[in-house]
C-alpha positions in Angstrom: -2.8 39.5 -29.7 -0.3 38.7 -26.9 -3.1 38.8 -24.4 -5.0 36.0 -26.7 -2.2 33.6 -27.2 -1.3 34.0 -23.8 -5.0 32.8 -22.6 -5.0 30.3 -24.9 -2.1 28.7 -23.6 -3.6 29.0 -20.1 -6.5 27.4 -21.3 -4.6 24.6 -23.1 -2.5 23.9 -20.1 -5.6 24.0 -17.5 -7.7 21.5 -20.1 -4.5 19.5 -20.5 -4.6 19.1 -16.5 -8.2 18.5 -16.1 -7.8 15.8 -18.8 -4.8 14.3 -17.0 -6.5 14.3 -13.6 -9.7 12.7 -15.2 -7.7 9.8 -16.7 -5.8 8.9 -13.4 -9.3 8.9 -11.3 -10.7 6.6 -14.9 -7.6 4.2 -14.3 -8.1 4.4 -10.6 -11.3 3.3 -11.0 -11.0 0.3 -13.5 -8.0 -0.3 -11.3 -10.2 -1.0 -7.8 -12.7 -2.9 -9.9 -10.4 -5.3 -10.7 -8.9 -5.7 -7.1 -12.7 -6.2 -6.2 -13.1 -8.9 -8.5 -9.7 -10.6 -7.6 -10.7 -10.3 -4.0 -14.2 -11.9 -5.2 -12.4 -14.5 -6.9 -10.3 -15.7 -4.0 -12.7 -15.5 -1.2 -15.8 -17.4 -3.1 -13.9 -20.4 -4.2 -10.5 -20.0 -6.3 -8.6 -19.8 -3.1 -10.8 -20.1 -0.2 -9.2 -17.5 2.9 -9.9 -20.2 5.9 -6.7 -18.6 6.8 -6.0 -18.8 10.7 -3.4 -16.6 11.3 -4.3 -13.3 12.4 -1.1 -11.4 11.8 0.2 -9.8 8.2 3.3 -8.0 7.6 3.6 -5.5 4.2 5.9 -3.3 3.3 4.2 -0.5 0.8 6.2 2.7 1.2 6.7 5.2 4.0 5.4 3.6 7.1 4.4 6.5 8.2 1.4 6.6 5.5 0.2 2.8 5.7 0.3 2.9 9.4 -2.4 5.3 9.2 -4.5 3.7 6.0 -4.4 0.7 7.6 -5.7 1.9 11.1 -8.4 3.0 9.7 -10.0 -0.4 8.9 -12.5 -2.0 10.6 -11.4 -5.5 12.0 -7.8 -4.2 12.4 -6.5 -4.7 15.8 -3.3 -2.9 15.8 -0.5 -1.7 13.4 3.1 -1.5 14.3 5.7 0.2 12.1 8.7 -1.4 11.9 11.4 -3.2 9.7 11.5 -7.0 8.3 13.3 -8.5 5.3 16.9 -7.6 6.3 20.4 -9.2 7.3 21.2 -8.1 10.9 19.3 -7.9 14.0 17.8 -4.7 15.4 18.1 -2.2 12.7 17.9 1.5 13.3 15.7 3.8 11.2 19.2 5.1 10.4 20.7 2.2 9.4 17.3 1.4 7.3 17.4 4.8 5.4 21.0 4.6 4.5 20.7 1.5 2.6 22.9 -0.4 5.4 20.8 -3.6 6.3 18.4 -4.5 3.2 15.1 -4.2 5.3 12.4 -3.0 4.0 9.9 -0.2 6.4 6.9 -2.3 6.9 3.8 -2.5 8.9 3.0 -5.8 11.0 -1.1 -5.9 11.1 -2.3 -7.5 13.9 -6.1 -7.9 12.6 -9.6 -9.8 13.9 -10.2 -12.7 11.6 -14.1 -13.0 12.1 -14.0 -9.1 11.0 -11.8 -8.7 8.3 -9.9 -11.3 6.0 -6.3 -11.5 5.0 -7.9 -10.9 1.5 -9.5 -7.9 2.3 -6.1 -6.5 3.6 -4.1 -8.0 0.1 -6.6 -5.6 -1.0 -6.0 -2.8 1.0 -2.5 -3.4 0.2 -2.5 -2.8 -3.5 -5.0 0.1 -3.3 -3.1 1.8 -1.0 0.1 1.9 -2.8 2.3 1.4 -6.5 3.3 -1.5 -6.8 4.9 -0.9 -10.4 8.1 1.1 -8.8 10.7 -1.1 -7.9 12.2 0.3 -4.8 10.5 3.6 -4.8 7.2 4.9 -3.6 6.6 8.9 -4.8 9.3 10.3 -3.8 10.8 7.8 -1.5 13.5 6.0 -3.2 15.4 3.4 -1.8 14.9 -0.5 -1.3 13.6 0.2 2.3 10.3 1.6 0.0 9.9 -1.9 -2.1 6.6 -3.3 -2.3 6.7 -6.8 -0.4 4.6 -9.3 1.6 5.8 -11.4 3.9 3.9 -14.1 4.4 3.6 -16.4 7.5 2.0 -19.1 6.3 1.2 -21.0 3.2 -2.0 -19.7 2.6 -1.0 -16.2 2.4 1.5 -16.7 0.3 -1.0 -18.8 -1.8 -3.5 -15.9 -1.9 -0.2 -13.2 -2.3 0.6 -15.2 -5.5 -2.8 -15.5 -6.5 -3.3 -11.6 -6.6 -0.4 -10.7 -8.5 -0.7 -12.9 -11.1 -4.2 -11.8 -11.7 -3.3 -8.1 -11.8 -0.5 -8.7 -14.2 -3.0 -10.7 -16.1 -5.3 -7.5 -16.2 -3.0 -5.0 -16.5 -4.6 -3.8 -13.8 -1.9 -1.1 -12.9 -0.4 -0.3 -17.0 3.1 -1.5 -15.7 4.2 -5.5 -14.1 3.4 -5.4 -10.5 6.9 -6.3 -9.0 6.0 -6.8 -5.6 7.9 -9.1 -3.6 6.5 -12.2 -2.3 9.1 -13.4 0.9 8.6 -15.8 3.8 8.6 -13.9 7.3 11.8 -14.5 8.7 11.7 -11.3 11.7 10.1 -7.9 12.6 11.6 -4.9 14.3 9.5 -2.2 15.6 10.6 0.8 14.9 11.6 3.4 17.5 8.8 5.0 19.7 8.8 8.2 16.9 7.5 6.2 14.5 4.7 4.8 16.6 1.4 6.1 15.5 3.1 8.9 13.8 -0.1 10.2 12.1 -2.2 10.4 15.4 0.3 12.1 16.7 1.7 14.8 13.8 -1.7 15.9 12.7 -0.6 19.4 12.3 2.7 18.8 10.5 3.3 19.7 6.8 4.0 15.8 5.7 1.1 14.4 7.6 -1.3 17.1 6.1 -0.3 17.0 2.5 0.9 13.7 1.7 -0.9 11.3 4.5 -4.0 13.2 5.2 -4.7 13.1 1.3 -3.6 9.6 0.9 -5.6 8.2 3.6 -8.9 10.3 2.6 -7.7 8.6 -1.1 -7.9 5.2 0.5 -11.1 5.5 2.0 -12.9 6.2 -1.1 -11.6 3.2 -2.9 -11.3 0.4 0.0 -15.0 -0.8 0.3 -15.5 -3.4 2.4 -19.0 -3.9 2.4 -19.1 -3.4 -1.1 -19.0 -7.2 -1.9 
């Protein structure tokens, strides 16, 4: 009898998971159908992206992880970690992580507008991360983790806007999206470490169980050519 209740309880704990897991990939699927259809929205008239610029700056978590998802998409030029948003100049990663200067980690996208849009990177942007969590991503926590884009020009800001208010409108996430919408003021890049830090840290435990997955994650959902 013990043995019995005992696999039950296995059993109800293993269906409980499967169910769980199957309801997060459901959401995650409505979720990037919506972001397609924003992105649809904005590029085929709503907002039209004749934007010239061809830098973005975002700040969605560890830049460790969005260095890497956003290296990894075609038209992007180069990514530079680093720190924007902030009161003094030339922050240290120290001084970030302790909460002492207000910047947030970010990622300044230097990208190839006749490959890739500034939409298609808003989209990247909200599929790669939560946008839900004030100042926390995971288990980052801490207003250097905050969900923000710093725009550099009216347009992006216009199509930054644009976005969020249609994913609140949706529900798209379950929760408000509380990402921060900020004129650029200044970037930082971050100390060589920092640089590339996927590339280079292959083989460590961090890059192999959180950004490895994350970025294999990413690739499933961002389709460009989908559209």
């Amino acid at each position: 009898m013990l043995r019995l209740a005992a696999y039950l309880f296995l059993a109800a704990g293993a269906l409980f998971v499967i169910a769980r897991t199957a309801a997060r990939f459901s959401a995650r699927s409505v979720r990037s159908d919506v972001i397609e259809r924003i992105s649809e929205e904005a590029t085929q008239g709503i907002l039209m992206d004749n934007n010239p610029t061809s830098v973005a700056t975002f700040g969605n978590g560890c830049f460790w992880c969005t260095e890497a998802v956003f290296e990894s998409i075609p038209g992007v030029l180069s990514v530079t970690s680093g720190y924007s948003g902030g009161a003094i100049a030339n922050p240290t990663y120290r001084e970030v992580c302790n909460g002492m200067t207000g910047h947030a980690e970010v990622i300044q996208v230097k990208y190839d507008p006749s490959q890739i849009t500034y939409t298609d990177l808003l989209r990247a942007f909200w599929q790669s991360h939560d946008p839900t969590t004030p100042n926390r991503q995971g288990n980052d926590v801490g207003d250097q983790y905050r969900s923000v884009v710093f725009f550099h020009d009216q347009p992006q800001k216009k199509l930054a806007e644009f976005f969020k208010q249609e994913l609140n409108s949706s529900n798209a996430f379950g929760a408000a999206v509380v990402t921060e919408i900020a004129p650029f003021q200044e970037f930082y890049a971050a100390e060589t470490g920092h640089q590339d830090y996927f590339v280079k840290n292959k083989s460590k435990g961090y890059c192999r169980m959180l950004i490895q997955p994350k970025l294999e994650k990413f690739k499933k959902v961002f389709r460009k050519d989908s559209r």
